[in-house]
MMTF fields as JSON, N, C-alpha, C and O atoms, coordinates in Angstrom:
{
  "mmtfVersion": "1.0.0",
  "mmtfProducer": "UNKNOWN",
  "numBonds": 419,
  "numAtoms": 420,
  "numGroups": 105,
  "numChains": 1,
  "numModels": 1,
  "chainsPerModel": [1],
  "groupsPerChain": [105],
  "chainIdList": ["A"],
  "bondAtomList": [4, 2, 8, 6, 12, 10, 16, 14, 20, 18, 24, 22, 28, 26, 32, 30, 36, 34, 40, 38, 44, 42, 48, 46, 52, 50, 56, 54, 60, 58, 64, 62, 68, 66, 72, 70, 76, 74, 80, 78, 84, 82, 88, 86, 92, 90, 96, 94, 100, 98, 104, 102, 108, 106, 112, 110, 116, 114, 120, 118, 124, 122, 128, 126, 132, 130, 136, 134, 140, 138, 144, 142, 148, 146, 152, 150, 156, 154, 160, 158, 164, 162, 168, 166, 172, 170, 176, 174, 180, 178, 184, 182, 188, 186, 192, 190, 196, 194, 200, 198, 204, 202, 208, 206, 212, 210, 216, 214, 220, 218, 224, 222, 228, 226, 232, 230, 236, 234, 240, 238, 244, 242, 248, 246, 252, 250, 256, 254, 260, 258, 264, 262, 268, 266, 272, 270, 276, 274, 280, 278, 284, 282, 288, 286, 292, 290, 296, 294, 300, 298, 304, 302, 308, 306, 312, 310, 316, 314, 320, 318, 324, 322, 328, 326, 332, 330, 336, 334, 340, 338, 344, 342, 348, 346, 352, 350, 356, 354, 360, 358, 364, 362, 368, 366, 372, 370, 376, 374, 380, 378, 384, 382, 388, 386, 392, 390, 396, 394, 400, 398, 404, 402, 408, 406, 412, 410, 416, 414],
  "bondOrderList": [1, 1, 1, 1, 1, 1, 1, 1, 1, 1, 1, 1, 1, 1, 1, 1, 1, 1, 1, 1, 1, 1, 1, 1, 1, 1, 1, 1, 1, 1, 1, 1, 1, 1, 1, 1, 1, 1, 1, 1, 1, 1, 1, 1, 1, 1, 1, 1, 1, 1, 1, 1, 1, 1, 1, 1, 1, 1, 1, 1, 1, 1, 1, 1, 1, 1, 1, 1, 1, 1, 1, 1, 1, 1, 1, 1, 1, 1, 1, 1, 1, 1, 1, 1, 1, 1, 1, 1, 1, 1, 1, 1, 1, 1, 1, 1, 1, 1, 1, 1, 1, 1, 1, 1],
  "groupList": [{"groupName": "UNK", "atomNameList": ["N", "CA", "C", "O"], "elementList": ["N", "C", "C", "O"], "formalChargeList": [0, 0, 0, 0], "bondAtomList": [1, 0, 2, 1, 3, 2], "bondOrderList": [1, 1, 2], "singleLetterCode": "X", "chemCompType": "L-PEPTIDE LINKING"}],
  "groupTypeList": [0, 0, 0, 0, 0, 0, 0, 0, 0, 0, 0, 0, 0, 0, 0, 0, 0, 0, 0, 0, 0, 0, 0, 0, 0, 0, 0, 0, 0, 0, 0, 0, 0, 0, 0, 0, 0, 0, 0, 0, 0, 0, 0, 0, 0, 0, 0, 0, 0, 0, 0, 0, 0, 0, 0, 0, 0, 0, 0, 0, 0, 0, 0, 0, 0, 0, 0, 0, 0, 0, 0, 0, 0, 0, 0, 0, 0, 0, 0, 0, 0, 0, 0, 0, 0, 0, 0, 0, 0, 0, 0, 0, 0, 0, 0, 0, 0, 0, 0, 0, 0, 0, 0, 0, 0],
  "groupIdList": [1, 2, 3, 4, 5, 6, 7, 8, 9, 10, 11, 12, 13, 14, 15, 16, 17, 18, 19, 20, 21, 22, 23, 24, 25, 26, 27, 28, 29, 30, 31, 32, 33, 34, 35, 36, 37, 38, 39, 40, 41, 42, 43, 44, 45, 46, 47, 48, 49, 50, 51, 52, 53, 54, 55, 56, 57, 58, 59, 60, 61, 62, 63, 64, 65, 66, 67, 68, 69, 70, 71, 72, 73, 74, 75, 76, 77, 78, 79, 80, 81, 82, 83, 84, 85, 86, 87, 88, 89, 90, 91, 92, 93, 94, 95, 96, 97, 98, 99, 100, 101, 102, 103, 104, 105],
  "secStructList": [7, 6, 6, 6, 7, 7, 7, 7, 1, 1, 2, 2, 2, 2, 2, 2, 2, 2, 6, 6, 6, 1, 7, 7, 7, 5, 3, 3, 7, 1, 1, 1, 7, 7, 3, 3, 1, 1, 1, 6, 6, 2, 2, 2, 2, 4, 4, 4, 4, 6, 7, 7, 7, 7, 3, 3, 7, 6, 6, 6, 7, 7, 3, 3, 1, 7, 2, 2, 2, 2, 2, 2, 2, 2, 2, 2, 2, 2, 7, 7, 7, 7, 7, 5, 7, 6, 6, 6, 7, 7, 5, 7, 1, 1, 2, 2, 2, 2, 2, 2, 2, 4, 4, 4, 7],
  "xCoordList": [71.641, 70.756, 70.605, 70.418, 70.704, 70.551, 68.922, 68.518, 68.39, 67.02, 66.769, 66.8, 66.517, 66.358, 66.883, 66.278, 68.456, 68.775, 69.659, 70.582, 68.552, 69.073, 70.461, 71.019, 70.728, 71.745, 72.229, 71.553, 72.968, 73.319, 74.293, 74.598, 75.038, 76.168, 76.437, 77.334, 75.981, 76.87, 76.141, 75.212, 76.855, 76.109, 75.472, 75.396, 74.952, 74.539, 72.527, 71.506, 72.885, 71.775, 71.037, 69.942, 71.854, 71.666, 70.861, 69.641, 71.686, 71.195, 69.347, 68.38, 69.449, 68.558, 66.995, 65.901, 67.669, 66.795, 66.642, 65.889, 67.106, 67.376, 66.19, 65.93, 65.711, 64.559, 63.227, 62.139, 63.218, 61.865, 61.735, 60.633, 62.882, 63.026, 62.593, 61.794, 63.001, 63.623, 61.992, 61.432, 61.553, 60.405, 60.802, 59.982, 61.826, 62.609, 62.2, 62.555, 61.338, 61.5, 61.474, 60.589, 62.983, 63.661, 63.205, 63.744, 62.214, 62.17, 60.701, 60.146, 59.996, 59.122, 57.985, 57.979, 57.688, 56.58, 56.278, 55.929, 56.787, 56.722, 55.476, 55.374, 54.195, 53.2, 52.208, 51.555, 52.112, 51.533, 51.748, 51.065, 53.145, 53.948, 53.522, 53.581, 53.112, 53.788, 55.282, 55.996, 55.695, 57.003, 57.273, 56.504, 58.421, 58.668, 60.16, 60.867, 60.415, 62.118, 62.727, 63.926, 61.994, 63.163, 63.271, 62.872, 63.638, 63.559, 62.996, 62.509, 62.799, 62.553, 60.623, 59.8, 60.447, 59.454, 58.114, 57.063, 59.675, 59.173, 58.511, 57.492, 59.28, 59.379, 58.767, 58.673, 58.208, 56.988, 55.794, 55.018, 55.179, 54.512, 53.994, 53.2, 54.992, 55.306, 54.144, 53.368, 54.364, 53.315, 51.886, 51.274, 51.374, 50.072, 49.543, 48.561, 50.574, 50.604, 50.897, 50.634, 51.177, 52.107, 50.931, 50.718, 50.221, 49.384, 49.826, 49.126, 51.22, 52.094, 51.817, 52.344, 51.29, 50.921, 51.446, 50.648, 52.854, 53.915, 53.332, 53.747, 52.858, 52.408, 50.613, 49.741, 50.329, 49.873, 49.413, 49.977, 48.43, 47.583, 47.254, 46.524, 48.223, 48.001, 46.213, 45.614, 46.126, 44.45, 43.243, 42.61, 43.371, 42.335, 42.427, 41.499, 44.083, 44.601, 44.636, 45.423, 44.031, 43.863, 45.379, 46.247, 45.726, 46.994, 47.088, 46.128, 48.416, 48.742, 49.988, 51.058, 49.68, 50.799, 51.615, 52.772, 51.522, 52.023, 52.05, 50.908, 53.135, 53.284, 52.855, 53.012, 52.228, 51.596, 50.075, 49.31, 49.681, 47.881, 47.959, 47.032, 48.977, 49.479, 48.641, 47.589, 49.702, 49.355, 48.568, 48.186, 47.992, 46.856, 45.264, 44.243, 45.702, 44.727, 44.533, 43.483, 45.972, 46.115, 45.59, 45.445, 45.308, 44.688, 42.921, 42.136, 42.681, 41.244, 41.644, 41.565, 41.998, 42.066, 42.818, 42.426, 44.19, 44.564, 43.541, 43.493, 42.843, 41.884, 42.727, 42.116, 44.086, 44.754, 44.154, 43.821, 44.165, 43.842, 44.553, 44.467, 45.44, 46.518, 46.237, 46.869, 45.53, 45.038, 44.127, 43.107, 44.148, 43.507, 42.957, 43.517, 42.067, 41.422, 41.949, 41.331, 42.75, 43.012, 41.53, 41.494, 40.704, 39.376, 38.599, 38.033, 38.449, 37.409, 38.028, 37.206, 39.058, 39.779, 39.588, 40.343, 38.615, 38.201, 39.159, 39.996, 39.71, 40.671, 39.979, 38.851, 41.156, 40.953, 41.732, 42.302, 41.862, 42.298, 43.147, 43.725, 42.847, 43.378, 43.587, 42.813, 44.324, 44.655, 43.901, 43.455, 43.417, 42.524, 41.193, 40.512, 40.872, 39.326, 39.332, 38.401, 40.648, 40.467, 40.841, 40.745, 41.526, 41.213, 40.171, 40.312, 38.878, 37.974, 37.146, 36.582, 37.347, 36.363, 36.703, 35.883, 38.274, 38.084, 37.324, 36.96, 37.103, 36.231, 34.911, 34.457, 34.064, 33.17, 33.228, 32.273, 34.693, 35.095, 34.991, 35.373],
  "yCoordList": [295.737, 296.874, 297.061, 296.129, 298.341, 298.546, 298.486, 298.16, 298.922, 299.125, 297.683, 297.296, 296.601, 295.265, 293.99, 293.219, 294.15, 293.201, 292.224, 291.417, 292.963, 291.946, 292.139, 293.192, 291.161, 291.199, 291.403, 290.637, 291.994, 292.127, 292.201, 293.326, 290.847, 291.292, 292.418, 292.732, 293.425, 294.379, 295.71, 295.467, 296.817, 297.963, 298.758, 299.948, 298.434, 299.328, 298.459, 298.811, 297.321, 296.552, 297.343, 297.905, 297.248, 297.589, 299.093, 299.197, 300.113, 301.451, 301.351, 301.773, 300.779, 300.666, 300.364, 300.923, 299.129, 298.558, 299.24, 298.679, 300.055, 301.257, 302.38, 303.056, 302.2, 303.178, 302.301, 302.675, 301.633, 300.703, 301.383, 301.916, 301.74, 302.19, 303.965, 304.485, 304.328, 305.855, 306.589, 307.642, 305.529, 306.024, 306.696, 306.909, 306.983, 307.257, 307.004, 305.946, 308.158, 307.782, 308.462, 308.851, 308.356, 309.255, 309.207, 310.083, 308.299, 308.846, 309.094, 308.614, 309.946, 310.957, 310.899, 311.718, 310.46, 310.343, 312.304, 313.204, 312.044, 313.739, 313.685, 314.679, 312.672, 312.984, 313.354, 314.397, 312.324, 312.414, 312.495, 312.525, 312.511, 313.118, 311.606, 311.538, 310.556, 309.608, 308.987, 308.967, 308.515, 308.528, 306.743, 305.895, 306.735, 304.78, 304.838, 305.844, 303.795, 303.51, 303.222, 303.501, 302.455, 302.211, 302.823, 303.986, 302.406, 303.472, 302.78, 303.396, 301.327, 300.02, 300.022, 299.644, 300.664, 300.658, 301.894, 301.911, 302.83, 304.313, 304.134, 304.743, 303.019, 302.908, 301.905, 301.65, 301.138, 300.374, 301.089, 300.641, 301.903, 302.797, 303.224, 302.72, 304.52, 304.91, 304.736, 305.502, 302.881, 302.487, 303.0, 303.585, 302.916, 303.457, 304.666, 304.488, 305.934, 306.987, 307.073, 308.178, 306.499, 306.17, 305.154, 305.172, 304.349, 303.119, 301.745, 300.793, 301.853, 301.102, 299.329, 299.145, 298.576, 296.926, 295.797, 295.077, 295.238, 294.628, 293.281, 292.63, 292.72, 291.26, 290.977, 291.326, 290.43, 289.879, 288.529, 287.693, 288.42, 286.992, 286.619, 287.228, 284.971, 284.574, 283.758, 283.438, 283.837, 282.65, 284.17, 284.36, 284.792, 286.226, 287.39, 288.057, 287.864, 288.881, 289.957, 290.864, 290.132, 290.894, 291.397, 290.533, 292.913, 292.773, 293.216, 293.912, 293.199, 293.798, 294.453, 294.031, 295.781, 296.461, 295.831, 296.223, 295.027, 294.019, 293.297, 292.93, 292.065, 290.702, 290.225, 289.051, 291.322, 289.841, 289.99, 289.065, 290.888, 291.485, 290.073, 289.28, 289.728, 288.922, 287.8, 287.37, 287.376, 285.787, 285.586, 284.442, 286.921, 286.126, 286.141, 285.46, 287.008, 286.842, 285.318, 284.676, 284.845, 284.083, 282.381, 281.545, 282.149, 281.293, 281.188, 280.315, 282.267, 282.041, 281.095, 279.933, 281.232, 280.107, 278.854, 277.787, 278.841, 277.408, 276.933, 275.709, 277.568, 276.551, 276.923, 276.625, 277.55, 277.242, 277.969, 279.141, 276.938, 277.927, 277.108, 276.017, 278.383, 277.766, 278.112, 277.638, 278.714, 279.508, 278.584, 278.41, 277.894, 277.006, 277.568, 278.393, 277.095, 277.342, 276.535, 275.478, 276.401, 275.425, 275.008, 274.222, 275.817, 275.366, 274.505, 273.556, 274.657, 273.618, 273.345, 272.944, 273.443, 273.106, 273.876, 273.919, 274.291, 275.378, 275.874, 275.853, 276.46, 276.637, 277.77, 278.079, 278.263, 280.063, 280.477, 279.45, 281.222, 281.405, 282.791, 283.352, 283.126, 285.066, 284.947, 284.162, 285.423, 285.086, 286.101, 285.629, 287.367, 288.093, 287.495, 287.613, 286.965, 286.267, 285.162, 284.971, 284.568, 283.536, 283.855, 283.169, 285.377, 285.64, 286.512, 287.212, 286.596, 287.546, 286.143, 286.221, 284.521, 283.558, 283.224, 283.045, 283.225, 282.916, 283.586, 282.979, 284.844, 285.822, 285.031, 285.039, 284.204, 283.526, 282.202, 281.799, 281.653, 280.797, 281.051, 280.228],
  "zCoordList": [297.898, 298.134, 299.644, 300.427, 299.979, 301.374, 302.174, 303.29, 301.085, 301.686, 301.61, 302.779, 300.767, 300.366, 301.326, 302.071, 300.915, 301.05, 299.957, 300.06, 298.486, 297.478, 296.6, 296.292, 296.383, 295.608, 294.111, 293.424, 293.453, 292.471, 291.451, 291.054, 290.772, 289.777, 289.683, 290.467, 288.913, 287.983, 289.47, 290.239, 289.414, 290.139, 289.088, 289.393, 287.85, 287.19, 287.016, 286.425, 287.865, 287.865, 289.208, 289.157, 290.329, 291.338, 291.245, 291.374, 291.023, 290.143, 289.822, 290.456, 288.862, 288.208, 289.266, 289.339, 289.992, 290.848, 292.299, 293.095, 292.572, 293.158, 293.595, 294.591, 292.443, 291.498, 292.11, 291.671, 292.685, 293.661, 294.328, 294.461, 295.152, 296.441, 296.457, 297.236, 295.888, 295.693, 294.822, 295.128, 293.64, 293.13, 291.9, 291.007, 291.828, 290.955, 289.299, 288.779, 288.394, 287.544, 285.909, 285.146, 285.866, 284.983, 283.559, 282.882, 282.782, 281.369, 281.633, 282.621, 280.63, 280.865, 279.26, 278.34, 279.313, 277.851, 277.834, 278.598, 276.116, 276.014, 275.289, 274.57, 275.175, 275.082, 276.12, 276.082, 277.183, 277.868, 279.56, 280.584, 279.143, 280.982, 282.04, 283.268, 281.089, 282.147, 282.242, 281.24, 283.405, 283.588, 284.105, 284.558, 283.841, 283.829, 284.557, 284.612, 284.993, 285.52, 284.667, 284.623, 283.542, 282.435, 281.102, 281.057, 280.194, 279.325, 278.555, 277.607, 278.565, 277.464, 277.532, 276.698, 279.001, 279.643, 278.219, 277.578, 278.691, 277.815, 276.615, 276.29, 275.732, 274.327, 273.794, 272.593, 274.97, 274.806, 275.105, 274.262, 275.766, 276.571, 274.88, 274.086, 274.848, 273.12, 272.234, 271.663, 272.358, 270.806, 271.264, 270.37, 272.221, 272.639, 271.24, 270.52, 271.156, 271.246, 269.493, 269.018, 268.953, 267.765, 267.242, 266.029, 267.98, 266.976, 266.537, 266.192, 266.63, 266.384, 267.172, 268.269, 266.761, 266.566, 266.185, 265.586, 266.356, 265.92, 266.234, 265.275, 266.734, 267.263, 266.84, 267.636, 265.74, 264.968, 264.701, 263.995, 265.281, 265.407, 264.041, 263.259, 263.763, 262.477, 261.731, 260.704, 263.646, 263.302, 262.714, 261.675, 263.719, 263.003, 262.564, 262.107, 262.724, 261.69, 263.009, 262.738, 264.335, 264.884, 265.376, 265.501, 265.679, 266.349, 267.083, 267.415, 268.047, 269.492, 269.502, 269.064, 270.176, 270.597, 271.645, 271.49, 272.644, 273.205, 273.372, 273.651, 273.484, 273.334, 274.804, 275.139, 275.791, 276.871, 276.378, 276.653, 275.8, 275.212, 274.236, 274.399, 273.266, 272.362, 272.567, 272.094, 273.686, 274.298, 275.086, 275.33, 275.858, 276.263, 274.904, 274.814, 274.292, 273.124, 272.706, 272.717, 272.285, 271.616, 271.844, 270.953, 273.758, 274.521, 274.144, 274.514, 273.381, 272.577, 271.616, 272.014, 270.619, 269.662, 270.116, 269.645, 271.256, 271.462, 272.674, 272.792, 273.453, 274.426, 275.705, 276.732, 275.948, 276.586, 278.291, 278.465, 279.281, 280.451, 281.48, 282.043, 281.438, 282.666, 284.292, 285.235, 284.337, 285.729, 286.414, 285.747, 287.586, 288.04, 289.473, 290.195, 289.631, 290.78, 291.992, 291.862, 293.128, 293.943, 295.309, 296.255, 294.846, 295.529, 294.626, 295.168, 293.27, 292.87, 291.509, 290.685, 291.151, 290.236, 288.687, 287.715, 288.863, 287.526, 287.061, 287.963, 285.931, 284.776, 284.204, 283.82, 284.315, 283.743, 282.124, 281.752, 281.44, 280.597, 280.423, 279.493, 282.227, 282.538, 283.809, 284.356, 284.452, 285.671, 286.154, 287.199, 286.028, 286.615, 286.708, 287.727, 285.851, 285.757, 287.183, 287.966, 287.194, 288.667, 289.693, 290.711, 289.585, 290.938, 291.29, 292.294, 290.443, 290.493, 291.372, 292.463, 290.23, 290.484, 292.242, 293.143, 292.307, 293.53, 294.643, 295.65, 294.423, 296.033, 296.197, 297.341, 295.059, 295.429, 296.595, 297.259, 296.618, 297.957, 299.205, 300.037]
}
């Protein structure tokens, strides 16, 4: 990439990644006229609009249109909190929540 620097196998990667630079962004939600670089982007976007909930929490039945809404749901029932505080060691379960905790440092 010229503007970058970075590198890329295929030029259709490059292309793609291209679209950082440029702002570039060619598919177009014909509901609501927002626009994405990718198209995978689009058609996830999509389920919003559609209702559509494929990821399905087996502990409370609740579901998610996306698999990161998914997993971080899903750190309620395992306990899991990977987000650590490197000032006082506190453990988060959302990485937004610790970097909200950290402005109190």
């Amino acid at each position: 990439c010229v503007s970058c620097g970075k590198s890329f196998r295929w030029s259709s990667e490059l292309l793609i990644h291209q679209r950082v630079h440029t702002r570039d962004r060619p598919y177009e939600c014909t509901q609501c006229g927002k626009s994405f670089t990718h198209s995978s982007h689009l058609s996830t976007h999509q389920r919003t609009h559609l209702g559509v909930r494929p990821y399905k929490c087996t502990d409370c039945g609740k579901s998610f249109g996306y698999s990161s809404s998914f997993l971080k749901h899903q750190r309620i029932h395992t306990g899991e909190k990977p987000y650590q505080c490197p000032h006082c060691g506190k453990s988060f379960s959302d990485s937004s929540v610790l970097i909200r905790h950290q402005r109190i440092h």
